[in-house]
C-alpha positions in Angstrom: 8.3 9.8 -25.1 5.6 9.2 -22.6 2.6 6.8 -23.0 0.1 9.7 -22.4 1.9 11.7 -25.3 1.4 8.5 -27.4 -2.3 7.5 -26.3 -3.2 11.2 -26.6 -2.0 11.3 -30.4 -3.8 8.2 -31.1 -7.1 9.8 -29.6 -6.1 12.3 -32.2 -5.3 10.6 -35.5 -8.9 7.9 -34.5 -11.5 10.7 -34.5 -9.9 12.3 -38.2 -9.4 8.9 -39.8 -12.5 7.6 -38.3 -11.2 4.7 -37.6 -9.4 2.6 -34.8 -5.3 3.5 -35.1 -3.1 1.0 -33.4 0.3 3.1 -33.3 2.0 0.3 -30.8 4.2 -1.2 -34.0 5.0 1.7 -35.8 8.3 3.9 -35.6 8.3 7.4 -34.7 9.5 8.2 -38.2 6.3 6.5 -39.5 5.1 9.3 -42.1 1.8 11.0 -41.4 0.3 10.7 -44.9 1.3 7.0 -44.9 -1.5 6.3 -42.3 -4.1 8.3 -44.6 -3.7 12.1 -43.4 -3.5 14.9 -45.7 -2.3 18.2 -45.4 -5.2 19.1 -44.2 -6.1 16.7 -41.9 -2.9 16.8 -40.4 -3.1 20.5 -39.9 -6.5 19.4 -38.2 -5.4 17.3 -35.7 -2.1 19.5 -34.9 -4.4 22.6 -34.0 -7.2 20.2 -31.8 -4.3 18.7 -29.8 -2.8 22.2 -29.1 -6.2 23.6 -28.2 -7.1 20.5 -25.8 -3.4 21.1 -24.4 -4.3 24.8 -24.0 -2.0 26.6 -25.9 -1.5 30.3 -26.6 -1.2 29.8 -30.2 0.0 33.2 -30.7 2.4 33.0 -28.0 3.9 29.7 -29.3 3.8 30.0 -33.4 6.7 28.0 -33.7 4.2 25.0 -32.7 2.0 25.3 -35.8 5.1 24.0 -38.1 2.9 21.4 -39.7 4.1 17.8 -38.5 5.2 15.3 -40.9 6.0 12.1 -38.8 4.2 10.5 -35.5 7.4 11.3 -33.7 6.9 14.9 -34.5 2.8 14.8 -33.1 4.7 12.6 -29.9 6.8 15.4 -29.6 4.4 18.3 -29.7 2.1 16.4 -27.1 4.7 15.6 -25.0 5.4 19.2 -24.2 2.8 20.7 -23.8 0.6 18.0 -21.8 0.6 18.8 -18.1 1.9 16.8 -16.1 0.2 13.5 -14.6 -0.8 13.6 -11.1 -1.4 11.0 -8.9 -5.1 11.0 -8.8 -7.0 12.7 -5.6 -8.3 9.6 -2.9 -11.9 10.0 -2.8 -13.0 10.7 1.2 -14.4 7.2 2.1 -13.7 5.1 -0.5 -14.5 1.8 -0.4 -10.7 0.3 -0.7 -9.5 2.7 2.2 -12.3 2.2 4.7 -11.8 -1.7 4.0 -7.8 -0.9 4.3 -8.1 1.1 8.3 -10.9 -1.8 9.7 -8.7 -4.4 8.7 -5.8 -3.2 10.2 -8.4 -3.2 13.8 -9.3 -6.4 12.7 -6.0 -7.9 12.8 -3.9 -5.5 15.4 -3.8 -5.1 18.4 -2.3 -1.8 20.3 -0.8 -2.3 24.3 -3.3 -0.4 25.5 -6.0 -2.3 24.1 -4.1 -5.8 24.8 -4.0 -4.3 28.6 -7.8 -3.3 28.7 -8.6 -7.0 27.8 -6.5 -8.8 30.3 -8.1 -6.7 32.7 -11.6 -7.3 31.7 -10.6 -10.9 31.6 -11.4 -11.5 27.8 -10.8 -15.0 26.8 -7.4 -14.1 25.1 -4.2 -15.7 24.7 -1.0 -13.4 24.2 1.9 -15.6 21.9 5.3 -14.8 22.2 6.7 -15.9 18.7 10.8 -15.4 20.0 12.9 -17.1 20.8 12.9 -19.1 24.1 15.9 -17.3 25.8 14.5 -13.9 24.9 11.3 -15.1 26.1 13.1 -16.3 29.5 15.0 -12.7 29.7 11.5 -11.0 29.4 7.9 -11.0 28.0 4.6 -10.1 28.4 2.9 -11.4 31.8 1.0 -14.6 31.2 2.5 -14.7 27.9 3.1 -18.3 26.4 6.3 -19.0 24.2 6.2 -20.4 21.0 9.1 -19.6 18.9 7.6 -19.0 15.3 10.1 -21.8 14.2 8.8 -24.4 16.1 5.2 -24.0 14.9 3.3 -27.0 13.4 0.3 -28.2 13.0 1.6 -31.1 15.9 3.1 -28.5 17.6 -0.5 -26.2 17.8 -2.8 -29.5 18.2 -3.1 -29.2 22.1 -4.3 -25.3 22.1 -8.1 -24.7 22.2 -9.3 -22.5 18.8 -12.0 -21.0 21.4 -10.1 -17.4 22.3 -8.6 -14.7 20.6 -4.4 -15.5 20.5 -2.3 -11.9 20.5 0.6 -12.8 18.9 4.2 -10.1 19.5 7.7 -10.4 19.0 10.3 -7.7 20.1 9.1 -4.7 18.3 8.8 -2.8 15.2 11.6 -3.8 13.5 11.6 -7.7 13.6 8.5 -9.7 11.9 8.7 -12.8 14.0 4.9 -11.6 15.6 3.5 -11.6 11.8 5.2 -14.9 11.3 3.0 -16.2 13.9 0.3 -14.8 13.6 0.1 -16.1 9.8 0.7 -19.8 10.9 -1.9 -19.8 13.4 -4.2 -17.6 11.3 -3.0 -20.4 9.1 -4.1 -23.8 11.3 -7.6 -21.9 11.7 -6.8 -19.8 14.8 -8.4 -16.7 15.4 -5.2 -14.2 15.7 -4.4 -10.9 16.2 -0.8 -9.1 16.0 0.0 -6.3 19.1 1.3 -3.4 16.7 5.1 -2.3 18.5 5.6 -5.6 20.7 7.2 -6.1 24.0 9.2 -2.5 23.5 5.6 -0.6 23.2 4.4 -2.6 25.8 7.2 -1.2 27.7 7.0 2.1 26.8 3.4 2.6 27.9 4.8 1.2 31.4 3.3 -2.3 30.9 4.5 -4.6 33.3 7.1 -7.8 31.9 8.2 -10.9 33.7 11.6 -12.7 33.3 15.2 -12.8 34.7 15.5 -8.9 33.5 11.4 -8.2 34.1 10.5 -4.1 34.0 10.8 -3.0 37.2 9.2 0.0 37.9 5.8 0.7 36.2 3.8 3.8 35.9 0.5 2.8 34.0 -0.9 6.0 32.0 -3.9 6.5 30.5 -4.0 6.2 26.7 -3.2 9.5 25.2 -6.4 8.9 22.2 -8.7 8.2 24.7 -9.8 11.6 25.1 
């Protein structure tokens, strides 16, 4: 039986006892007339719940067989309740607008990353792999430090003065989150590049390393217009 089916008889059986019901501890086969209900009474609340459900009572008589136990009211508001829907997001709510600037606070997209090196920004990009992937290729002017190795020793030389943009390999490993919470972590103002080194490539971002991108074809960003 569903909770709405239960709350909604409660509802039901409060307003014709006038009186708070709490129904949590007591059995379906609880009688009706045991919590103070009468014939009549009962017959009350049976025809309210069927009206508020919006039933045809001619089309569904066998509904007005008078109940004699909670489980029998459970029942009959359990089948003809409609169903619960999700309810609607209101445009603009405060949670959702707080949700889509966060996610610009804290990301970071290659063609942004690429705007701001070219502008000069005072930005440093992280590289929070390993040092052999970070050998084979990374970002240009990317330093390496391997989430692992961070410490609060290991973080002490590094100004706090510019933005670090931390990335790992892609979508589908977390090591640039990793970093980017222990730096956000020793005070660091961080931001993680959404899609890492393989998004980088794939908007024809140049790389450095023993296998470094070769050829690069720089396109404009594709929201810009």
């Amino acid at each position: 039986m569903s909770v709405a089916a239960r709350e909604k008889v409660a509802g039901y059986l409060e307003e014709a006892l006038g009186k708070p019901v709490d129904l949590s501890p007591l059995p379906d086969d609880t009688a009706l007339n045991a919590l103070g209900l009468d014939s009549l009474l009962t017959i009350n609340v049976l025809v309210t719940l069927l009206e508020d459900c919006g039933v045809d009572l001619g089309e569904h008589a066998d509904s007005l067989v008078t109940p004699s136990t909670l489980g029998d009211l459970y029942a009959i508001a359990d089948r003809f309740m409609a169903p619960e829907e999700a309810p609607a997001a209101v445009s603009g709510e405060p949670h959702q607008l707080a949700y889509y600037q966060a996610k610009l606070a804290y990301e970071m997209d290659s063609a942004d990353l690429q705007a701001a090196l070219a502008d000069g920004q005072d930005l440093v990009v992280v590289d929070g792999r390993g040092t052999e992937a970070y050998e084979a290729e990374h970002i240009p002017g990317a330093i390496s430090i391997p989430h692992r190795s961070i410490s609060r020793e290991s973080l002490s030389a590094l100004s706090k003065a510019p933005l670090y943009v931390a990335y790992c390999d892609g979508i589908g490993c977390n090591a640039s989150t990793k970093t980017a919470i222990k730096l956000a972590t020793e005070g660091f103002r961080v931001k993680e590049l959404i899609g890492g080194l393989d998004w980088w490539k794939r908007d024809g971002h140049a790389t450095e390393g023993l296998k470094a991108q070769g050829h690069v074809h720089v396109a404009d960003c594709g929201c810009a217009g």
